[in-house]
DSSP file (Angstrom, degrees, kcal/mol; ACC not computed):
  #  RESIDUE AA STRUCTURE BP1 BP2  ACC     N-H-->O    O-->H-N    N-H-->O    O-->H-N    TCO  KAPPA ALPHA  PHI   PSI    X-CA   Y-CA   Z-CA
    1    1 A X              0   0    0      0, 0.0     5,-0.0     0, 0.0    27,-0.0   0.000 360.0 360.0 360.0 156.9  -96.8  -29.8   37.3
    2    2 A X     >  -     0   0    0      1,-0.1     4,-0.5     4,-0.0     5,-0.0   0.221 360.0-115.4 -44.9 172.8  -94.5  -32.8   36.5
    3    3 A X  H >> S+     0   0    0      2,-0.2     4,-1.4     3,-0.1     3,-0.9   0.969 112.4  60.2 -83.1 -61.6  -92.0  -33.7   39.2
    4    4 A X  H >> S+     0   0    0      1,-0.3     4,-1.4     2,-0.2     3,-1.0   0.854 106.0  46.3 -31.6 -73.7  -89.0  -32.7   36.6
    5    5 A X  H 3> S+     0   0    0      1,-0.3     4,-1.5     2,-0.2    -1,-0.3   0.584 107.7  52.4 -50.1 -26.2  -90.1  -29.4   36.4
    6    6 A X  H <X S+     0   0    0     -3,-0.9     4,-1.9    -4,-0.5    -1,-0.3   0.854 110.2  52.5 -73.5 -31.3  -90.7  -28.7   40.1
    7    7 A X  H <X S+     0   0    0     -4,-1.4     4,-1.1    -3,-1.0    -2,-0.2   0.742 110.7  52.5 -87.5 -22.5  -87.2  -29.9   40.7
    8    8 A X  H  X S+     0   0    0     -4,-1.4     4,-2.0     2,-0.2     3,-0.3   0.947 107.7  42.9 -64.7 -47.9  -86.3  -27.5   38.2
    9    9 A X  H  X>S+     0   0    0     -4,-1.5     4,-2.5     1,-0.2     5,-0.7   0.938 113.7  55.0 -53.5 -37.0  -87.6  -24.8   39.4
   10   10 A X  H  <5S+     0   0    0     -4,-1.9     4,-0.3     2,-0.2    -1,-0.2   0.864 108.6  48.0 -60.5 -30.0  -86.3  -26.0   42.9
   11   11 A X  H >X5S+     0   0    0     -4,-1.1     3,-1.9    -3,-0.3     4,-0.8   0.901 115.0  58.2 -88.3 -97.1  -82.7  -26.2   41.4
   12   12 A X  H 3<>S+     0   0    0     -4,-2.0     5,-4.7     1,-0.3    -2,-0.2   0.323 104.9  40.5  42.7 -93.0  -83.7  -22.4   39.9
   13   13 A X  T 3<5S+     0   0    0     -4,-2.5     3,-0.4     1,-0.3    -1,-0.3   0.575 107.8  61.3-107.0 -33.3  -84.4  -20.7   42.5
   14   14 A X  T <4<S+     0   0    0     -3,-1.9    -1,-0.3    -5,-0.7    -2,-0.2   0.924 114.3  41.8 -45.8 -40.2  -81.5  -22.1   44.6
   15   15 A X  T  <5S-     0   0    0     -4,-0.8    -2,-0.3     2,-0.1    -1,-0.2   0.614 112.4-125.7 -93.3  -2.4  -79.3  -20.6   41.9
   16   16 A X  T   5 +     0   0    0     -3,-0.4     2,-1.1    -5,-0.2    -3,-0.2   0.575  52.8 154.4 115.7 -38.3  -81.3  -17.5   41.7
   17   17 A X     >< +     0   0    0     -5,-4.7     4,-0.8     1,-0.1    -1,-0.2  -0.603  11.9 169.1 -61.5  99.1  -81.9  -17.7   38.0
   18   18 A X  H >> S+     0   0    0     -2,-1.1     3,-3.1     2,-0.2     4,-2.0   0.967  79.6  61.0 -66.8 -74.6  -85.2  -15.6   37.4
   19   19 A X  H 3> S+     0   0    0      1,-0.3     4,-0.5     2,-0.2     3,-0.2   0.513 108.7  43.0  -6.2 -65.7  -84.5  -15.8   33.7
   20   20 A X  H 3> S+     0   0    0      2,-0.2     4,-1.2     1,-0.2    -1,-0.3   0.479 111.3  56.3 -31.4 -31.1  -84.7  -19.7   33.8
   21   21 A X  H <X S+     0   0    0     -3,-3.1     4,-1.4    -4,-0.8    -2,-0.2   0.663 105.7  46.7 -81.6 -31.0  -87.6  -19.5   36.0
   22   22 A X  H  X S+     0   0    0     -4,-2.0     4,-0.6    -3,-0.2    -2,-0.2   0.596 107.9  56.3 -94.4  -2.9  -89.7  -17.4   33.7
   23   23 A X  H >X S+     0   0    0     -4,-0.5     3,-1.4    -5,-0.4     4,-0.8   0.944 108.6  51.0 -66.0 -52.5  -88.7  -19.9   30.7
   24   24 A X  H >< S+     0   0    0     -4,-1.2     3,-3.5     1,-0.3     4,-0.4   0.876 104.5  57.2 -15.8 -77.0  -90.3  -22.7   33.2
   25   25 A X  H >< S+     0   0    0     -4,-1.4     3,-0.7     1,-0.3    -1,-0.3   0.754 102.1  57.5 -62.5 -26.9  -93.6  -20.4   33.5
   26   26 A X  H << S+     0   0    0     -3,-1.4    -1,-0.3    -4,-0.6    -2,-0.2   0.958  99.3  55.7 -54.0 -35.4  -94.0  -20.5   29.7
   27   27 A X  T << S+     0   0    0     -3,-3.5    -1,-0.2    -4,-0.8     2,-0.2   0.734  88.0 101.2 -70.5 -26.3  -94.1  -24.0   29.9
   28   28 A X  S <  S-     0   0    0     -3,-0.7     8,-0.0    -4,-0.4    -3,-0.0  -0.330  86.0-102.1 -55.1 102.3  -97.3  -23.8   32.6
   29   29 A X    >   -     0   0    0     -2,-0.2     3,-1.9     2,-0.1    -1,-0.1   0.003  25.6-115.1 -67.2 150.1 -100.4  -24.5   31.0
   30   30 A X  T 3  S+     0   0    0      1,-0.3     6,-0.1    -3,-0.1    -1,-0.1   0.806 110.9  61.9 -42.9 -63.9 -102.7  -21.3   30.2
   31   31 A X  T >  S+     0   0    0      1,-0.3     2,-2.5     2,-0.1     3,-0.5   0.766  91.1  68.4 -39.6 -36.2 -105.6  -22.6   32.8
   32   32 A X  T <   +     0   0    0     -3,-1.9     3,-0.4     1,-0.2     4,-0.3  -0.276  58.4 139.0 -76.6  55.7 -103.2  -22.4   35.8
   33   33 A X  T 3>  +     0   0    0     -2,-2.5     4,-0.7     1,-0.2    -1,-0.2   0.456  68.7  59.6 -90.8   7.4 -102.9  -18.7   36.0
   34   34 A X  H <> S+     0   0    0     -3,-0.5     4,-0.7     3,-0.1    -1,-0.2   0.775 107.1  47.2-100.4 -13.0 -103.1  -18.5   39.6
   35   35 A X  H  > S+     0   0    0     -3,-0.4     4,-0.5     3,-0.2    -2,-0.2   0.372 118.0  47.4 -73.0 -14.1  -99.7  -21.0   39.6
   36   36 A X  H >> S+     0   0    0     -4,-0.3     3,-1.4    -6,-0.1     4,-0.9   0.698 118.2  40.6 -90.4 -92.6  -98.1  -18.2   36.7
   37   37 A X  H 3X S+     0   0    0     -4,-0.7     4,-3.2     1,-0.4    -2,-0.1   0.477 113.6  51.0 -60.4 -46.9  -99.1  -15.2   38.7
   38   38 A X  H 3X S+     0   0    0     -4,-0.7     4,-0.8     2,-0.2    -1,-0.4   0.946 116.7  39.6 -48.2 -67.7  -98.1  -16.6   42.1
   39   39 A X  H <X S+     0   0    0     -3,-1.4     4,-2.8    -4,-0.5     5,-0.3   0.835 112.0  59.7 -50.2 -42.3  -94.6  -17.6   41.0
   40   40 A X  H >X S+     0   0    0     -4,-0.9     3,-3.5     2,-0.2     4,-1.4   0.985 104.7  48.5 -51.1 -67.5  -94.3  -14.4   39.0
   41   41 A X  H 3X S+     0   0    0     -4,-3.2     4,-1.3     1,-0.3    -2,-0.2   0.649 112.0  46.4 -46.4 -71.0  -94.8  -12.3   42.0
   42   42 A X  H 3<>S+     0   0    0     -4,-0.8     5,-1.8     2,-0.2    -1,-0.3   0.201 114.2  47.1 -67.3 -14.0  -92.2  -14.1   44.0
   43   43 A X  H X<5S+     0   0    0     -3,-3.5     3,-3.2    -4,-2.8     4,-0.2   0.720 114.2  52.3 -77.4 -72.9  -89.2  -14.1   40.7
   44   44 A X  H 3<5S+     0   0    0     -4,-1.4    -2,-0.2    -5,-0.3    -3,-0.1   0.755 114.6  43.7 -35.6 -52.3  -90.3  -10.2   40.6
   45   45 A X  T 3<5S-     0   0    0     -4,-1.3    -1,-0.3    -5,-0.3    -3,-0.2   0.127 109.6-119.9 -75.6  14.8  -89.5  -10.1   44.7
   46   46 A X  T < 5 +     0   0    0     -3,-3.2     2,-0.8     1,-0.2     3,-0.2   0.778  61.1 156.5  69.5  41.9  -86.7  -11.7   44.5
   47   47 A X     >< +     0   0    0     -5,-1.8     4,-1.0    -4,-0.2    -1,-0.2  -0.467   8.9 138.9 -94.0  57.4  -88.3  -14.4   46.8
   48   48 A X  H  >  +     0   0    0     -2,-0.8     4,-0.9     1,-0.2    -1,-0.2   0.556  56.8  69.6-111.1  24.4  -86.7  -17.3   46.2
   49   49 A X  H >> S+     0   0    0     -3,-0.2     4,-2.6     1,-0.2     3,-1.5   0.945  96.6  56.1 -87.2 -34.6  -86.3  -18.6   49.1
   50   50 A X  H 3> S+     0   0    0      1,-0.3     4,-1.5     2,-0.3     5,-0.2   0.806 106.9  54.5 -35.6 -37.1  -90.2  -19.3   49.3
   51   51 A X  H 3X S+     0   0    0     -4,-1.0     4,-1.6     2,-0.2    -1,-0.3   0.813 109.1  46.2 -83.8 -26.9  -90.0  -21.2   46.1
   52   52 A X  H <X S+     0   0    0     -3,-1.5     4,-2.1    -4,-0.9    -2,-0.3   0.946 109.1  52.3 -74.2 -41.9  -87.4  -23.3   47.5
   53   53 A X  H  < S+     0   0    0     -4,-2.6     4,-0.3     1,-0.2    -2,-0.2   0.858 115.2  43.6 -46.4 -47.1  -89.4  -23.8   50.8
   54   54 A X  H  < S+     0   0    0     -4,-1.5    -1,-0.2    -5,-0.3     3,-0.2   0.753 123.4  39.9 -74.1 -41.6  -92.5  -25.0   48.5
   55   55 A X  H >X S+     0   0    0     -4,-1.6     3,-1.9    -5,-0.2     4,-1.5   0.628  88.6  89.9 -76.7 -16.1  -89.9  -27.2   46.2
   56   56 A X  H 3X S+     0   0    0     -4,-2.1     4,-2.3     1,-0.3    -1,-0.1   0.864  75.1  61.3 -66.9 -22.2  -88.0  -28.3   48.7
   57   57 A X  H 34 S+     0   0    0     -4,-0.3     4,-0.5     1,-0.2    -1,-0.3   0.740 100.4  62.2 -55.1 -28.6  -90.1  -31.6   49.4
   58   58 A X  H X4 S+     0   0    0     -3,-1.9     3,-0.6     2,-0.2     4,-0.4   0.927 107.2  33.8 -59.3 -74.2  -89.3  -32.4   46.2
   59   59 A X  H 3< S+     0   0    0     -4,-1.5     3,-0.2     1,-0.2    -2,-0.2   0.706 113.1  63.5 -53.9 -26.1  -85.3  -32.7   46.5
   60   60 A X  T 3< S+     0   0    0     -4,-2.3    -1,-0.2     1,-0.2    -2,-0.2   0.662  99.9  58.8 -97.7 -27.9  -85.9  -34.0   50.3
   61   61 A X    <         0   0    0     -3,-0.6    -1,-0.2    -4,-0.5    -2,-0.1   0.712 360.0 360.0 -81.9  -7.5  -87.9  -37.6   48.6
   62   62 A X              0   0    0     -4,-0.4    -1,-0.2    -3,-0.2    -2,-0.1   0.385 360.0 360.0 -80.2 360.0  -85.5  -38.9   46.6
């Protein structure tokens, strides 16, 4: 996914939002359903620090 959109999600899931994090996953093109279904599980389990761990590379290059 774009760099903008990982750093959203990274921003996210720092705040929490799951709502905002499943408008993101619409955006996620159909073929990548093992990137939908992976994130899903981890907004349903309230996991967000794992999405930050996986985003965090992102915030940390700039």
């Amino acid at each position: 996914m774009p760099l903008e959109w990982t750093e959203k999600l990274n921003h996210f899931a720092s705040m929490g939002s799951d709502d905002e994090i499943f408008q993101l996953l619409k955006q996620v093109p159909q073929e990548n359903t093992a990137l939908i279904t992976a994130l899903t599980d981890l907004v349903e389990n309230f996991r967000f620090d794992i999405i930050i761990d996986l985003t965090k590379h992102i915030e940390s290059s700039k």
